[in-house]
C-alpha positions in Angstrom: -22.4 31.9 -7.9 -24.5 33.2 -11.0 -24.2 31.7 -14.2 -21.3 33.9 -16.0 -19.4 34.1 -13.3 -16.5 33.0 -11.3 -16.1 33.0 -8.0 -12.4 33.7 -7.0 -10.3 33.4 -3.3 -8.0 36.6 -3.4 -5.1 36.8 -1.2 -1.5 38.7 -0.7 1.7 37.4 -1.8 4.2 40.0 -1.4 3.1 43.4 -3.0 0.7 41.7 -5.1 -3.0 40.4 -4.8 -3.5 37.2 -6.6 -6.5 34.8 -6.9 -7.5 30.8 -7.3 -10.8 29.7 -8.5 -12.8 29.3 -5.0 -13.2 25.3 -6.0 -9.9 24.2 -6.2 -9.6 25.4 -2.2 -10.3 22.5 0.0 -9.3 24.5 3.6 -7.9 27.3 5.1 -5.3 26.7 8.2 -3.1 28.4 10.3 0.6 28.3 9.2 2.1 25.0 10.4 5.7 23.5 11.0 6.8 22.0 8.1 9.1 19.8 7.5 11.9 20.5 5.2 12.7 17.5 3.0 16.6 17.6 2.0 17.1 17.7 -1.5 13.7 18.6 -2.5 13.1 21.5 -5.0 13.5 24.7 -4.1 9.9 25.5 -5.1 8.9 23.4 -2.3 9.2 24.5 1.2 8.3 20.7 3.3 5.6 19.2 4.7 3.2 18.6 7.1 0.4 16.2 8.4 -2.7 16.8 8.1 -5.0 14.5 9.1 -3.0 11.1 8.3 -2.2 12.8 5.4 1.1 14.2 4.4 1.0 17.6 2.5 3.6 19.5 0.8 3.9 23.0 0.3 4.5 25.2 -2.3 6.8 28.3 -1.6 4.3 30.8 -2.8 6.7 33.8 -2.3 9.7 32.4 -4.6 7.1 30.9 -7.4 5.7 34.4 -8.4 9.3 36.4 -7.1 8.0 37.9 -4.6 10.5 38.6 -1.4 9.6 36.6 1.8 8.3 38.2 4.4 10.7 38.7 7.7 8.9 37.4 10.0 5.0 35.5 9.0 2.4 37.8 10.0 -0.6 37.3 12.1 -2.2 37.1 8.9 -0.6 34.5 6.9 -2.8 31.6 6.1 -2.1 28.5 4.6 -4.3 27.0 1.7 -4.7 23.2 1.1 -6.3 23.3 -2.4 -6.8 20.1 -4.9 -6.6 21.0 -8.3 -6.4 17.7 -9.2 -4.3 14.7 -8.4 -3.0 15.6 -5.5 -3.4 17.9 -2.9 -0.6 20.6 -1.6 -0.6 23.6 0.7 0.3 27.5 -0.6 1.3 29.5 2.4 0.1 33.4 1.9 0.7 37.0 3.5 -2.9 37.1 4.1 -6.8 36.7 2.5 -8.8 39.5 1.0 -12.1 38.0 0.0 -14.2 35.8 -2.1 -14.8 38.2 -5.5 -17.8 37.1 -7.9 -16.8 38.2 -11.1 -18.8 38.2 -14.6 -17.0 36.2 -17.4 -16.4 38.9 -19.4 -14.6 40.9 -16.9 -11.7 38.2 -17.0 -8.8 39.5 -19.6 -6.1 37.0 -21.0 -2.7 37.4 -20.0 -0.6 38.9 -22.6 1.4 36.6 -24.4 0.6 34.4 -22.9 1.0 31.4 -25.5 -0.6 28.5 -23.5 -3.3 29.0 -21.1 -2.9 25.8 -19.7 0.8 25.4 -18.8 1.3 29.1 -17.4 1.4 30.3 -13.7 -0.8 33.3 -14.2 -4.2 32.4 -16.9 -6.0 35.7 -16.4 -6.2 38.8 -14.6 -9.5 41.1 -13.4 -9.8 44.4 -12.0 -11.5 45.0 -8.3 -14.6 47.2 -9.0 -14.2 49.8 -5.6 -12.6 52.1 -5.6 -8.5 51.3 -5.9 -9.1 49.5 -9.2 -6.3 46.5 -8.6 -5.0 44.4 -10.5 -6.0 41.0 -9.6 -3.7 38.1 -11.1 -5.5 34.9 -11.1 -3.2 31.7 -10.8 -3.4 28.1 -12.1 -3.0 26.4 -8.6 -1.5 23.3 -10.7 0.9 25.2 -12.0 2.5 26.4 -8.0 3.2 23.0 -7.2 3.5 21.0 -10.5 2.6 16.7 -10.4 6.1 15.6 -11.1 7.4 17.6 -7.6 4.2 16.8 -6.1 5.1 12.5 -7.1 8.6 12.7 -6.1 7.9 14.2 -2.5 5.1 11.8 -1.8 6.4 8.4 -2.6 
């Protein structure tokens, strides 16, 4: 990574290509088992061990409204990222790839009022040649502390 730029994990959620800072990702993994926790949140879809370690995961698909898949793919990949405090699991479609991209190709998200407490904090374009949108996400945000405390203690 050169200085001025940001390197990003992209990956499909639904329709849409989205993106987390490439340090906040701590592994890539198959889709596992989970287990469901009753009366949990509906953000959250269980957990599973990992290690010793018990991690929840975030339903990626309901968080940004996109419609589950019928079946997961071949593709679909779960991420364990830590992005801070604790760590959680965000089950995708599938990756794309890791995109270097210059500071000033980043663009806010319109109105968005609070960088820091929204889902979605910026958005880049690809540079070949379909020109998507790329919508990079607060990983924080898909799995907030609070749900995140509850599960876990």
């Amino acid at each position: 990574m050169s200085e001025g730029t940001l390197e990003f994990l992209c990956f499909h959620v639904g329709r849409r290509r989205f993106a987390l800072d490439i340090r906040v990702v701590r592994e890539i993994l198959r889709p596992r088992t989970l287990t469901q926790v009753p009366g949990a949140p509906p953000a959250l879809r269980g957990v599973f061990n990992l290690r010793g370690e018990l991690i929840p995961v975030a339903d990626a698909h309901r968080i940004l409204g996109e419609p589950q898949p019928a079946k997961g793919g071949d593709e679909a990949k779960l991420l364990v990222v830590h992005p801070g405090g604790r760590p959680f699991g965000i089950e995708v479609d599938r990756l794309a790839e890791v995109e270097s991209v210059p500071l000033d190709a980043l663009a806010p998200v319109p109105g968005a009022e609070e960088p820091g407490a929204s889902l979605v904090v910026a958005m880049f374009r690809r540079t070949d040649a379909t020109e998507e949108v790329v919508l990079v996400l607060r990983a924080g945000a898909l799995l907030p502390e609070p749900v995140v405390k509850e599960v876990t203690q």
